[in-house]
C-alpha positions in Angstrom: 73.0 56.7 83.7 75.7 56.8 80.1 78.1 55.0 79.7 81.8 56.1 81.7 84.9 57.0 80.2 88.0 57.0 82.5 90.8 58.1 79.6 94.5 57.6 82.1 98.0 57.9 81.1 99.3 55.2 83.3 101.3 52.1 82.2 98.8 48.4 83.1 99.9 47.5 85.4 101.2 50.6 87.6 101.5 49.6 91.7 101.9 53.4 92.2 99.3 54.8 94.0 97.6 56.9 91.2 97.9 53.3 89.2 95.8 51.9 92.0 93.1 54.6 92.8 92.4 54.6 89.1 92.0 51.6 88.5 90.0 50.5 91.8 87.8 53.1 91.4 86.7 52.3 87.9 86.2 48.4 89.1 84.1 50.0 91.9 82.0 52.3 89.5 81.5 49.4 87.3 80.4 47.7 90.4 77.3 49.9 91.1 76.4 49.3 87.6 77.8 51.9 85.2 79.2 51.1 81.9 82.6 51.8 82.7 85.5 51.7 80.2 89.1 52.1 81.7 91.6 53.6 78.8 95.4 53.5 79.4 98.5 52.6 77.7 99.3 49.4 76.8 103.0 48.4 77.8 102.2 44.6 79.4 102.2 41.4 77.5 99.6 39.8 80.0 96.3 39.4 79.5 94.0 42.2 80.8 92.4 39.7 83.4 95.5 38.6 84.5 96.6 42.0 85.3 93.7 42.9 87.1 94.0 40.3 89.6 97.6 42.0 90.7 95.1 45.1 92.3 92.9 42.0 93.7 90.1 42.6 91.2 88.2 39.9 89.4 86.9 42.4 86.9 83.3 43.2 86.9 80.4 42.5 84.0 80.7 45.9 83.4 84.4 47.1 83.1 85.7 47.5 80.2 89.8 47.8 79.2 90.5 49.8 76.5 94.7 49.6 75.9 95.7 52.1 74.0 99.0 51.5 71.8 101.5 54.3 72.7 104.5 55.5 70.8 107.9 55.3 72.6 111.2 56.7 72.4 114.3 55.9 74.4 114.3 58.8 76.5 111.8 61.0 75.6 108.6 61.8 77.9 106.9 63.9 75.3 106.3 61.4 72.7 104.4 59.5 74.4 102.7 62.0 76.4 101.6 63.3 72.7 100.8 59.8 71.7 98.4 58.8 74.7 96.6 62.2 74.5 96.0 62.3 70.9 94.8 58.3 71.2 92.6 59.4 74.3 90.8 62.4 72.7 89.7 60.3 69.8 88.2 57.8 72.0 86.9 60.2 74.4 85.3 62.4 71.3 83.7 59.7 70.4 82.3 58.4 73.9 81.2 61.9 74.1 79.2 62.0 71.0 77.5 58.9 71.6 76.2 60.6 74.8 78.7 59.4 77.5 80.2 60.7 79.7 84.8 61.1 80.4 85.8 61.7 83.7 89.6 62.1 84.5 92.1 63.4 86.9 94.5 64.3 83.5 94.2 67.8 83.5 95.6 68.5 79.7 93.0 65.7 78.8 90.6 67.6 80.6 91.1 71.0 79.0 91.3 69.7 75.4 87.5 68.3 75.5 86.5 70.7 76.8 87.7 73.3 74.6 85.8 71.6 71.8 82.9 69.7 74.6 82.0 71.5 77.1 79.6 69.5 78.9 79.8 65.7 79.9 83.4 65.5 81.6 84.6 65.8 84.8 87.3 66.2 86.2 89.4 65.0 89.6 91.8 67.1 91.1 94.5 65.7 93.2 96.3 68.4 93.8 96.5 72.0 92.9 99.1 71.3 89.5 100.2 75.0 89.9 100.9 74.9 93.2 102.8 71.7 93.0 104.8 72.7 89.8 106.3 75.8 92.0 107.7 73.4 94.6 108.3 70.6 92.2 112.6 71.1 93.3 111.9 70.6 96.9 109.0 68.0 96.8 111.6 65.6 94.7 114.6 66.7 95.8 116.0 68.2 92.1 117.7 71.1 91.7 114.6 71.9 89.2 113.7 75.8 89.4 110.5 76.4 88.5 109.3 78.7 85.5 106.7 81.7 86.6 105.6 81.9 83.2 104.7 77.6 83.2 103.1 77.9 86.2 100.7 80.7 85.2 100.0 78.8 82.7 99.0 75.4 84.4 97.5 77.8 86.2 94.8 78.8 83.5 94.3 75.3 82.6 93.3 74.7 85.9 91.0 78.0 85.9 89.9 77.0 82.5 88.7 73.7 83.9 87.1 74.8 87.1 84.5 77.0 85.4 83.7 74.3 81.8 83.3 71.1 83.6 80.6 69.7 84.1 81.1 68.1 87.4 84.2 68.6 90.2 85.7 66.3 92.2 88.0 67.0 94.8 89.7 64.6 97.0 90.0 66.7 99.7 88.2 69.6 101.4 91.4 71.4 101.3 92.1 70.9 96.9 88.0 72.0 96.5 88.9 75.0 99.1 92.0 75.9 96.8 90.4 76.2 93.6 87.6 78.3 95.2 90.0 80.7 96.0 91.7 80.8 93.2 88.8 80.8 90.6 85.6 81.5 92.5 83.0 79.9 92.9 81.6 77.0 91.1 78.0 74.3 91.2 78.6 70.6 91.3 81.9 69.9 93.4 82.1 67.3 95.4 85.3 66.4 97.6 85.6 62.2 97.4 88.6 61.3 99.5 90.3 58.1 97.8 89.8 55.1 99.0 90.8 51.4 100.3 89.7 47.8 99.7 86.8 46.6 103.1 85.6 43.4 102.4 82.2 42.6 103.2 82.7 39.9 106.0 85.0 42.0 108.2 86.1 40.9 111.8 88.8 43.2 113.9 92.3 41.4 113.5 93.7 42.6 116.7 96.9 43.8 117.1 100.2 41.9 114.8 101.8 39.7 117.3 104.8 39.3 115.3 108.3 40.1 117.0 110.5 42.6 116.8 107.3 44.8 116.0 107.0 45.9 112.3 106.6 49.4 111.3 105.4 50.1 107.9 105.6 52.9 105.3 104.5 52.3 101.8 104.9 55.0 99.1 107.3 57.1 97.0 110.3 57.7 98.4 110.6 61.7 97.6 111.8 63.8 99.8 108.3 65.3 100.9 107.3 61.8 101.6 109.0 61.7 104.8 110.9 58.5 104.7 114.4 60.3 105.8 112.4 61.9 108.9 111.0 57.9 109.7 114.3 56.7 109.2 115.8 58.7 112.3 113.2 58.4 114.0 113.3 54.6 113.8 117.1 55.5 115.0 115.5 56.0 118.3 113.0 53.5 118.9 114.4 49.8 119.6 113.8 46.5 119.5 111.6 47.1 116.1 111.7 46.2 112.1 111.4 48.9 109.7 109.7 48.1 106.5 109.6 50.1 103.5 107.4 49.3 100.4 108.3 51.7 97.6 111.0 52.6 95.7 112.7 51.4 92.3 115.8 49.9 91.5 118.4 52.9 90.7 116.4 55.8 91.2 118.3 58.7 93.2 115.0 58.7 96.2 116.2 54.5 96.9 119.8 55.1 96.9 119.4 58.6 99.5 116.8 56.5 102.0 119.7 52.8 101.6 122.4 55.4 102.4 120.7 57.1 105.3 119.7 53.6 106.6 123.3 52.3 106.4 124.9 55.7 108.2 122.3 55.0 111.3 123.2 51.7 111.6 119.8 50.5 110.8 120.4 48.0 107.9 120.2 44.7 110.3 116.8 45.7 110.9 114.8 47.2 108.0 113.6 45.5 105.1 113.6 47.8 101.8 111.0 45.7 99.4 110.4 47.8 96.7 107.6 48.4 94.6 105.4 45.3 95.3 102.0 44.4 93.6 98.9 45.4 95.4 97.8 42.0 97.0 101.8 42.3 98.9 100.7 45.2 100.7 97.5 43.9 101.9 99.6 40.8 103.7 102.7 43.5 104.5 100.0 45.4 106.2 98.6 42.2 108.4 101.9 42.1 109.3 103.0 45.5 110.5 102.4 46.4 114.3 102.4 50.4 113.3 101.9 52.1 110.1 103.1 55.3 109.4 102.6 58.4 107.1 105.9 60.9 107.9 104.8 63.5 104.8 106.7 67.2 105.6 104.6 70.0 105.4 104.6 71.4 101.8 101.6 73.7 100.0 100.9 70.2 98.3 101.0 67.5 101.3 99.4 70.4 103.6 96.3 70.5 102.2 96.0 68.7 98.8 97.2 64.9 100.0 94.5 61.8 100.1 97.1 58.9 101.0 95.7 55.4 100.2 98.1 53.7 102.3 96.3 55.9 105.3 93.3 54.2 104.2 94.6 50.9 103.7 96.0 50.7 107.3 92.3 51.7 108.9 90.9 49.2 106.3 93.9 46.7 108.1 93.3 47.4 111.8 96.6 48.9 112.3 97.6 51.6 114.3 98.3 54.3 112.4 101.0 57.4 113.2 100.6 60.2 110.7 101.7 64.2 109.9 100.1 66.9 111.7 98.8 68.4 108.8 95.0 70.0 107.7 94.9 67.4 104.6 95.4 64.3 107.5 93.1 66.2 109.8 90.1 65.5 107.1 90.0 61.8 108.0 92.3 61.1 111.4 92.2 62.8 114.5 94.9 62.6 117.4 94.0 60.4 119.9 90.7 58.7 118.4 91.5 56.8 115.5 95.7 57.9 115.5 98.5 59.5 116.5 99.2 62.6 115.0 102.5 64.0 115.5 104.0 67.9 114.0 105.8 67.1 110.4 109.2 66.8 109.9 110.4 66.0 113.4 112.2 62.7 114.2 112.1 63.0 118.0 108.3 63.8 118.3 107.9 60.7 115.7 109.9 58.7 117.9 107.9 59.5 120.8 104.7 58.5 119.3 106.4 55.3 117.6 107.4 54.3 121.2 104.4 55.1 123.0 102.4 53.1 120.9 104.5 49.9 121.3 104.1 50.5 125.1 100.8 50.7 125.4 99.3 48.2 123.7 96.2 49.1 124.6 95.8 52.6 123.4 97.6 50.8 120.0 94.4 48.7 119.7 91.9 51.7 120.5 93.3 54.3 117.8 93.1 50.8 115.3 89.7 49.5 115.9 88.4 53.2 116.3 89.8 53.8 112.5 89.2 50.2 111.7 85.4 50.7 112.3 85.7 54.1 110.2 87.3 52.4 107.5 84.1 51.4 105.4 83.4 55.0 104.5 86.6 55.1 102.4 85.9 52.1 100.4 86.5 52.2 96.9 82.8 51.2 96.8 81.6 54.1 99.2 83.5 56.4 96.5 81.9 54.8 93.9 78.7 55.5 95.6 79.7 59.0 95.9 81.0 59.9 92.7 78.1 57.8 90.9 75.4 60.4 92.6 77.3 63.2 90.9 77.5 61.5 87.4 73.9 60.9 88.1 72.8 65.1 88.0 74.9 65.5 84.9 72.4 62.4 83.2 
């Protein structure tokens, strides 16, 4: 097997969920046994280990940090967006010609090797950019309108990138699907869901005791998210704590959800924590008595959305309420291992919200059923997966 290159524009630390599923899934390819170096910007003081351990990793033998030092300027994305990719193609030209092989969900990255190296990278799609670009106003809630001409040509990238790579990865059935219509067919894709933390010594926890009931969301806070749809919802259901993990000081999504809390008279009992390191959701999770994932039905969330925190909450035991939508249909289903409920309506999300507190023991059915189900969407399973791939490109 060569050697791994996972080139990332992310900050180290990032508690975002692209920050996580890059990182864990490097520790977890590294875990099976592959030469895995992680490259990303540098913009922490703390010592590489120490970071680590806030995404609960002890690093592995075989993981490898590179930080890259990346130019800043007050205000300016494209400077260091230049910087990290001109940093990153170095090191990856180099990994390449050594033999090695890059694999990366940065889709400029992506097309710039393989302009000049057309075998040995791979590339992860977690969404369909082009797609996503058109409906970038309404997915964050900007008055953003989008540009035909940009889009056609994200467009090509992404066309361009489909036929030279040498391997695919999708991470759902519904991105790989997207592509194929787009661009034809293609050899070597794989659809690898993302993935959640199952230790090896696992026993059920049963059902959070704690009172008034906790229910969970962690994630953004755009619009497409859901949050504002939870929110009324919660409106409705009493006698129960809403928690929300997400959201940074200042940014327009925080102050819209506070405000919308604040109108519905809901501030007594929700808890707005913020972005929070990795090993805080795991506990917020033991804690919650239902997890939910609210997203609205968009071109992106409809098809093209793997949410770790889904994951997490099977990986937890916790009963789970999520979107009717084809992308959550690829892991739950309605009445086995959740409760799936149509997107974008409060009093249908109330209804399932309720019905799980009632009946605790259909609460504890839908979570042990996904709770057993969980170990397929370890980081370790994806590992597993995505390691067979690298494995015909050797």
């Amino acid at each position: 097997m060569r050697s791994l290159l996972i080139p990332a524009d992310i900050r180290f630390p990032l508690e975002r969920a692209n920050g996580v599923q890059i990182v864990k899934t490097a520790a977890a390819l590294a875990r099976r046994g592959l030469e895995t170096t992680l490259a990303l910007r540098d913009s922490d003081p703390r010592a590489t280990v120490e970071i680590l351990r806030l995404f609960g990793i002890e690093p592995p033998p075989k993981l490898a940090v590179r930080r890259l030092a990346v130019r800043h300027r007050q205000g300016s994305f494209v400077v260091p967006r230049l910087s990290f990719l001109v940093r990153a193609s170095l090191l990856s030209f180099r990994h390449l010609h050594r033999g090695g092989l890059v694999f990366t969900r940065d889709l400029q990255l992506a097309d710039l090797l393989l302009s000049l190296q057309p075998r040995r990278v791979v590339y992860e799609a977690h969404a369909v950019e082009s797609l996503m670009y058109l409906e970038r106003g309404a997915l964050y809630g900007t008055q953003e309108k989008a540009s035909p001409r940009k889009a056609a040509r994200i467009a090509g990238r992404e066309g361009r990138v489909w036929r030279r790579a040498a391997g695919f990865v999708a991470t759902t059935a519904g991105i790989r699907d997207s592509f194929e219509e787009r661009h034809g067919g293609r050899e070597r894709v794989r659809v690898v869901p993302n993935g959640c933390e199952v230790p090896a010594a696992r026993a059920f926890p049963g059902l959070s005791r704690e009172q008034p009931t906790r229910v969970l969301y962690a994630g953004q806070l755009y619009p497409w998210k859901g949050v504002d749809i939870l929110v009324e919802a919660m409106a409705q259901v009493a006698e129960t704590r809403l928690v929300i993990l997400g959201g940074l000081p200042g940014e327009a999504d925080l102050v819209r959800i506070r405000a919308l809390v604040e109108r519905l008279g809901l501030g007594p009992r929700t808890e707005m924590l913020g972005t929070v390191p990795q090993v805080r959701v795991a506990e917020e999770l033991s804690r919650a008595g239902v997890v939910a994932v609210p997203f609205l039905k968009t071109a992106m969330s409809e098809r093209h959305t793997s949410p770790l925190k889904a994951f997490e909450a099977m990986a937890a035991g916790r009963p789970l309420v999520a979107s009717d939508l084809p992308a959550s249909r690829e892991i739950l289903r309605d009445g086995e291992n959740a409760l799936l409920v149509p997107p974008g309506e409060a009093p249908a999300l109330a209804a399932a919200l309720r019905r799980l507190l009632g009946e605790p023991a259909l609460a504890e059915r839908l979570a042990r059923a996904a709770w057993d189900e969980a170990p397929r969407y370890s980081w370790d399973a994806r590992a597993l997966a995505l390691a067979g791939l690298f494995e015909e490109l050797s």
